[in-house]
C-alpha positions, 0 to 999 in steps of 0.5 A, spaced: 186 091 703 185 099 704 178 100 704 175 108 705 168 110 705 164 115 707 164 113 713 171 111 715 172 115 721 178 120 720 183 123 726 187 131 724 191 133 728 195 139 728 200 140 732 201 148 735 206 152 737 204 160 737 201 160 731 197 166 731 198 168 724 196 162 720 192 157 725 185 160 722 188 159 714 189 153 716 184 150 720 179 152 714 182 150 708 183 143 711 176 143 714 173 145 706 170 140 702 168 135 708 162 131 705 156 131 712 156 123 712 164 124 713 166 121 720 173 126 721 175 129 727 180 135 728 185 136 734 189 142 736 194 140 740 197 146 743 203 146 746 202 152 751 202 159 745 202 165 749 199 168 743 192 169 740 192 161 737 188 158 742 183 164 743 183 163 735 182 156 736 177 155 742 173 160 739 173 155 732 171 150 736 165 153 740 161 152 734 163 146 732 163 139 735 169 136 731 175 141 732 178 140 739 183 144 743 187 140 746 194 141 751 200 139 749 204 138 754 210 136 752 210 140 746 213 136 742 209 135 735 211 128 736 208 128 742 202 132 740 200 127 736 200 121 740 196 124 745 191 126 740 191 119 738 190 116 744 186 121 748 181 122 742 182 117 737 177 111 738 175 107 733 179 112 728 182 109 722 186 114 719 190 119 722 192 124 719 198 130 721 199 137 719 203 142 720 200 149 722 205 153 718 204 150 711 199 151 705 195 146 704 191 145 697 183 145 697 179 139 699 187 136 702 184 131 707 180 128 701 186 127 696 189 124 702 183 119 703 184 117 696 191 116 695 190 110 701 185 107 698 188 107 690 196 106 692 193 100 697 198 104 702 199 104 709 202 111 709 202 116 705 207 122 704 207 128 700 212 133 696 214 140 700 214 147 696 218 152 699 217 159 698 218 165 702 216 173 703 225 175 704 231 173 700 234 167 705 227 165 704 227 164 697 234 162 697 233 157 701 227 153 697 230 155 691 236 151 693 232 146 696 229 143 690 235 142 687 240 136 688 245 141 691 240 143 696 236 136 698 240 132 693 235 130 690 231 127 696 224 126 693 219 130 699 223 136 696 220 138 690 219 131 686 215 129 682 214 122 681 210 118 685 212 111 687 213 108 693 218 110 698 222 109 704 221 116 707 217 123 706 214 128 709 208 126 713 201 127 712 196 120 712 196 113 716 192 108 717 192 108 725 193 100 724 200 101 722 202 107 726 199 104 732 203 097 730 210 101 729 209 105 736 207 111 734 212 117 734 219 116 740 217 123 743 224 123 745 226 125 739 225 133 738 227 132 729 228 126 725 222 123 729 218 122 723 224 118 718 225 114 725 218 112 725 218 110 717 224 105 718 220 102 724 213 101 720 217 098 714 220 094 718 213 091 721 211 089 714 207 097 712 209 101 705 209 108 704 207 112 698 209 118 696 204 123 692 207 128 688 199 130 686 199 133 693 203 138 695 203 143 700 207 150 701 211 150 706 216 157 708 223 156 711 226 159 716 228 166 715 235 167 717 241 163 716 242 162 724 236 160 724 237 156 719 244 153 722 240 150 728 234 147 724 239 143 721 244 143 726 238 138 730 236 135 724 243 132 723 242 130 730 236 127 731 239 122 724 245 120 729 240 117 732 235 113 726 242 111 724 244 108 730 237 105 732 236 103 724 243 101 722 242 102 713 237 107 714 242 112 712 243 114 704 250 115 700 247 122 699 246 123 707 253 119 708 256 125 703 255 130 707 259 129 713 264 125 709 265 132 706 266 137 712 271 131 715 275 131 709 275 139 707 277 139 715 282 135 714 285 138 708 286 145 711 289 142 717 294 139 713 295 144 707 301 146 710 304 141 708 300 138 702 297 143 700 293 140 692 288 137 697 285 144 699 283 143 692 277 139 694 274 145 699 276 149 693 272 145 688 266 145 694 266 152 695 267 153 687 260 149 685 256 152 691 258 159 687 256 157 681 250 154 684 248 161 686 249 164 679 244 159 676 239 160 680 239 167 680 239 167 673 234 163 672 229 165 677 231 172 675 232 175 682 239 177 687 237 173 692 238 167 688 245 169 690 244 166 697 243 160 695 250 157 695 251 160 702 244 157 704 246 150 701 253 151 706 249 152 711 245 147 711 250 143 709 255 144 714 249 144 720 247 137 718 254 135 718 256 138 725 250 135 728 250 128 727 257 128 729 255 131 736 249 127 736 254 121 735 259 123 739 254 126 745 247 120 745 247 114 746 243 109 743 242 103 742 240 099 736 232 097 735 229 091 734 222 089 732 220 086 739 222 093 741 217 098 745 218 105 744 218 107 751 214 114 751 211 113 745 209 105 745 204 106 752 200 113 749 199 110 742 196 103 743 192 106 750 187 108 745 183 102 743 182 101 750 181 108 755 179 114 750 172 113 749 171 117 754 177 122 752 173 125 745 167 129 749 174 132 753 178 138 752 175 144 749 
């Protein structure tokens, strides 16, 4: 049974990168609403900005006692957070991730809090709200809430709360999280979808909370787009090696699809009805592209087909290089995660040490 009180010591880290721009917002607005009696400790982990986020950062910890500048030397966010677990998690209870460039609602933590205790779940996951400032941004969330753009993944715009297997990321009890190992600091995407299959597997449920949302801006060109979803298909090459049935039919449709499309226009030469696959393709991408722009009464509705094109065919090509380029073997409950493993459950034994330690 979850039980979460005033006292319940609580771990937030943040992972950063060069976030000069939102650091502060977001430092403030997760820091809002903390009750006195409340045990919470906020960690940046910083993996080596060459801007102004750790001058912003140290200079918010130097009149507080419970933010902490931390270095992340690998700079991964995965990585970030299990140092932050085992260097400045002792006796914490839940730990929660953020992410320095999302929009976060008032008295977040809070909501969080309350969501562990009334789902009686050991983790809790939360719908993202894209927005943007120009029209690949908008274009992108807007294709992105809808089964054309995420097919009709829960974490992206739903609204029903309910267990699930996968969300986006926000609260854990530290049990659970240490019990699964951790984040697998080898993988760069996907690390927090591989993480989930291994807490199901050990027995912990997770709860999406479509009453805690946060904001969250795409990238803003389609290239960068393209190499966001390129390693994101890669990193799922991996999950699905490791977790054999962790892939759903509507991730499977994806690359089903650009193998077929490639296929037909190799072979149109000679049979020539099967480009009428790629043509259908194209044709509900075009029309998806005209709806949003006329429901969202803006031009930039229509990038939204070429946005769904790109993140459709990105995702695909890089789980096939994933596939074809790294090796991984199959998990198994008794299994560590190597890096991982060893950081995370370092903390109940040598961290008490580590609170006092890097501001």
């Amino acid at each position: 049974m979850t039980v979460i009180t005033e006292a319940t010591q609580v771990l937030i880290v943040v992972p950063t990168l060069n976030e000069e721009v939102m650091i502060e917002r977001v430092l403030a607005t997760l820091i809002d609403g903390k009750a006195p009696s409340l045990q919470r400790t906020f960690v940046i982990a910083d993996g080596g900005s060459s801007d102004a986020t750790r001058a912003i950062v140290g200079r918010i910890a130097a009149t507080r006692s419970d933010v902490i500048l931390m270095d992340n030397p690998q700079r991964r966010q995965s990585a970030g957070i299990n140092l932050a677990l085992a260097t400045h998690g002792v006796g914490a209870e839940v730990l929660i991730r953020c992410d320095a460039h999302a929009e976060y609602p008032a008295h977040f933590v809070d909501m969080l809090l309350e969501s562990l205790a009334s789902s009686q779940a050991e983790a809790v996951v939360i719908p993202m709200d894209s927005g943007g400032d120009n029209c690949v941004q908008r274009a992108v969330a807007w294709v992105s809430d809808t089964p054309l753009g995420s097919g009709g993944s829960a974490h992206r715009g739903g609204r029903a709360s309910g267990f699930v297997d996968h969300g986006h990321h926000a609260a854990f009890l530290t049990s659970s999280f240490r019990r699964a190992g951790g984040y697998d600091e080898s993988f760069s995407h996907n690390e927090d979808a591989e993480l989930d299959c291994r807490q199901r597997a050990y027995g912990s449920r997770i709860f999406l909370d479509t009453g805690i949302r946060i904001g969250y801006a795409p990238r803003a060109t389609l290239a960068g787009l393209w190499r966001q979803y390129f390693n994101y298909g890669k990193g799922r090459s991996r999950t699905i090696r490791r977790h054999p049935g962790s892939m759903r039919a509507r991730q499977f449709a994806v690359p089903a699809h650009l193998a077929f499309s490639i296929f037909a226009l190799l072979v149109s030469p000679w049979f020539a009805y099967l480009l009428a696959w790629p043509l259908l393709y194209l044709s509900i991408l075009a029309a998806g592209s005209l709806q949003i722009a006329a429901k969202r009464g803006s031009a930039c509705g229509l990038l939204a087909g070429p946005a769904a094109f790109v993140m459709h065919t990105a995702w695909a090509l890089g789980l096939f290089w994933g596939l074809l380029s790294v090796r991984q073997p199959r998990w198994m409950p008794h299994d560590t995660i190597s890096r991982a493993h060893g950081a995370v459950v370092s903390s109940e034994k040598g961290a008490a040490g580590g609170r006092a330690g890097q501001h």
